[in-house]
C-alpha positions, 0 to 999 in steps of 0.5 A, a space after each residue: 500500500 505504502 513505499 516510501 524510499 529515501 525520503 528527505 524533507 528540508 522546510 526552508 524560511 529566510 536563513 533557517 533550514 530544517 531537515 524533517 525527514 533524512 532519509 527515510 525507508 517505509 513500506 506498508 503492505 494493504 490491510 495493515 493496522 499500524 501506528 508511527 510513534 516519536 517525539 514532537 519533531 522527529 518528523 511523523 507528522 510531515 511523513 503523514 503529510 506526504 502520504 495525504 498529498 499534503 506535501 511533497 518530499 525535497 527527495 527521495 519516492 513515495 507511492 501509495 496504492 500503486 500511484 507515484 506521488 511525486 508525478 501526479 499533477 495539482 488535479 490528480 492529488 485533489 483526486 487522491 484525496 478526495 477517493 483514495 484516501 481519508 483524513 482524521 485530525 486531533 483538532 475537531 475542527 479540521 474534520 466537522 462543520 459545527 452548525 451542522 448535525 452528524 448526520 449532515 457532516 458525514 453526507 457532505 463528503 458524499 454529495 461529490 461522489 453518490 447520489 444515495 447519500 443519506 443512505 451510505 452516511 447512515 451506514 457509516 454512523 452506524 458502523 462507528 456506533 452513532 446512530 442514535 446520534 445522527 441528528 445531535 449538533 456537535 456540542 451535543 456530542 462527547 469528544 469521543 462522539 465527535 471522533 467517531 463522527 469524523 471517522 465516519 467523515 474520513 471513511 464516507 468515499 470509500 478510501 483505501 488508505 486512512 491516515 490518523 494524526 494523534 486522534 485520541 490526543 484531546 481525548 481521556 484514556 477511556 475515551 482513546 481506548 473505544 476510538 482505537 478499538 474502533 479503529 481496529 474493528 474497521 480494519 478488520 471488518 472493511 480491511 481499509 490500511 489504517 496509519 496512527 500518527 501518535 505521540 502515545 507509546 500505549 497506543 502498541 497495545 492496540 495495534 499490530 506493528 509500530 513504527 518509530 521515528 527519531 531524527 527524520 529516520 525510522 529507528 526501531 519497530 515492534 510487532 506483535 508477538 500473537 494476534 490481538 484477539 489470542 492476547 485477548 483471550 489468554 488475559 481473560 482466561 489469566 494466563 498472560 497479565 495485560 502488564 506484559 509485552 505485547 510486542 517484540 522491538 527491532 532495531 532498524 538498520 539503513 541500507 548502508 548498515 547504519 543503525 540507531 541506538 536509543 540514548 539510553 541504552 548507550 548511557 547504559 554502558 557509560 557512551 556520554 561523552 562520545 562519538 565512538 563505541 567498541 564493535 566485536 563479533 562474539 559467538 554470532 553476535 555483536 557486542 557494542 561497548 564503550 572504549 576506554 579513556 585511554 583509547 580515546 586519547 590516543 586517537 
C-alpha cells in the first residue's frame, strides 16, 4: 500500500533550514493496522503529510496504492484525496462543520461522489456506533462522539488508505481506548490500511506493528508477538497479565548498515561523552561497548 524510499524533507524560511525527514525507508503492505510513534519533531507528522498529498518530499519516492506521488499533477492529488484516501485530525475542527448535525457532516463528503447519500452516511454512523446520534449538533456530542463522527467523515468515499494524526490526543484514556478499538474493528471488518500518527507509546497495545521515528529516520519497530484477539483471550482466561509485552522491538538498520541506538541504552554502558563505541563479533553476535579513556586519547 505504502513505499516510501529515501525520503528527505528540508522546510526552508529566510536563513533557517530544517531537515524533517533524512532519509527515510517505509513500506506498508494493504490491510495493515499500524501506528508511527516519536517525539514532537522527529518528523511523523510531515511523513503523514506526504502520504495525504499534503506535501511533497525535497527527495527521495513515495507511492501509495500503486500511484507515484511525486508525478501526479495539482488535479490528480485533489483526486487522491478526495477517493483514495481519508483524513482524521486531533483538532475537531479540521474534520466537522459545527452548525451542522452528524448526520449532515458525514453526507457532505458524499454529495461529490453518490447520489444515495443519506443512505451510505447512515451506514457509516452506524458502523462507528452513532446512530442514535445522527441528528445531535456537535456540542451535543462527547469528544469521543465527535471522533467517531469524523471517522465516519474520513471513511464516507470509500478510501483505501486512512491516515490518523494523534486522534485520541484531546481525548481521556477511556475515551482513546473505544476510538482505537474502533479503529481496529474497521480494519478488520472493511480491511481499509489504517496509519496512527501518535505521540502515545500505549497506543502498541492496540495495534499490530509500530513504527518509530527519531531524527527524520525510522529507528526501531515492534510487532506483535500473537494476534490481538489470542492476547485477548489468554488475559481473560489469566494466563498472560495485560502488564506484559505485547510486542517484540527491532532495531532498524539503513541500507548502508547504519543503525540507531536509543540514548539510553548507550548511557547504559557509560557512551556520554562520545562519538565512538567498541564493535566485536562474539559467538554470532555483536557486542557494542564503550572504549576506554585511554583509547580515546590516543586517537
Amino acid at each position: 500500500m505504502i513505499h516510501c524510499e529515501e525520503l528527505v524533507k528540508i522546510y526552508k524560511s529566510a536563513n533557517l533550514e530544517v531537515v524533517a525527514l533524512q532519509g527515510l525507508d517505509l513500506l506498508v503492505e494493504s490491510g495493515e493496522l499500524m501506528a508511527i510513534i516519536g517525539n514532537s519533531g522527529s518528523g511523523k507528522s510531515t511523513l503523514l503529510n506526504i502520504l495525504g498529498g499534503l506535501d511533497s518530499p525535497t527527495a527521495g519516492n513515495v507511492s501509495v496504492d500503486g500511484k507515484n506521488m511525486l508525478k501526479m499533477s495539482e488535479r490528480d492529488l485533489v483526486r487522491y484525496r478526495r477517493e483514495s484516501v481519508g483524513f482524521v485530525w486531533q483538532n475537531n475542527a479540521r474534520n466537522l462543520v459545527p452548525y451542522l448535525s452528524a448526520l449532515q457532516n458525514v453526507e457532505l463528503p458524499i454529495l461529490l461522489k453518490s447520489k444515495r447519500r443519506k443512505e451510505r452516511a447512515l451506514e457509516l454512523l452506524e458502523a462507528v456506533g452513532l446512530s442514535h446520534r445522527k441528528h445531535n449538533k456537535l456540542h451535543q456530542l462527547s469528544g469521543g462522539e465527535q471522533q467517531r463522527v469524523a471517522i465516519a467523515i474520513a471513511l464516507a468515499n470509500e478510501p483505501r488508505l486512512l491516515l490518523a494524526d494523534e486522534p485520541t490526543g484531546s481525548l481521556d484514556s477511556r475515551m482513546s481506548d473505544q476510538v482505537l478499538d474502533l479503529f481496529r474493528e474497521l480494519n478488520r471488518k472493511i480491511g481499509v490500511t489504517i496509519v496512527i500518527v501518535t505521540h502515545d507509546p500505549l497506543l502498541a497495545k492496540k495495534v499490530d506493528r509500530v513504527v518509530a521515528i527519531r531524527d527524520g529516520k525510522i529507528s526501531s519497530e515492534m510487532l506483535r508477538r500473537k494476534s490481538y484477539a489470542e492476547e485477548l483471550a489468554e488475559i481473560e482466561q489469566g494466563l498472560i497479565s495485560d502488564e506484559e509485552d505485547s510486542h517484540v522491538e527491532y532495531a532498524i538498520l539503513d541500507r548502508v548498515g547504519r543503525l540507531q541506538i536509543p540514548r539510553n541504552y548507550l548511557e547504559s554502558i557509560n557512551v556520554r561523552n562520545t562519538n565512538k563505541v567498541k564493535l566485536e563479533l562474539a559467538e554470532s553476535k555483536i557486542v557494542i561497548t564503550a572504549p576506554e579513556s585511554e583509547e580515546i586519547d590516543n586517537n
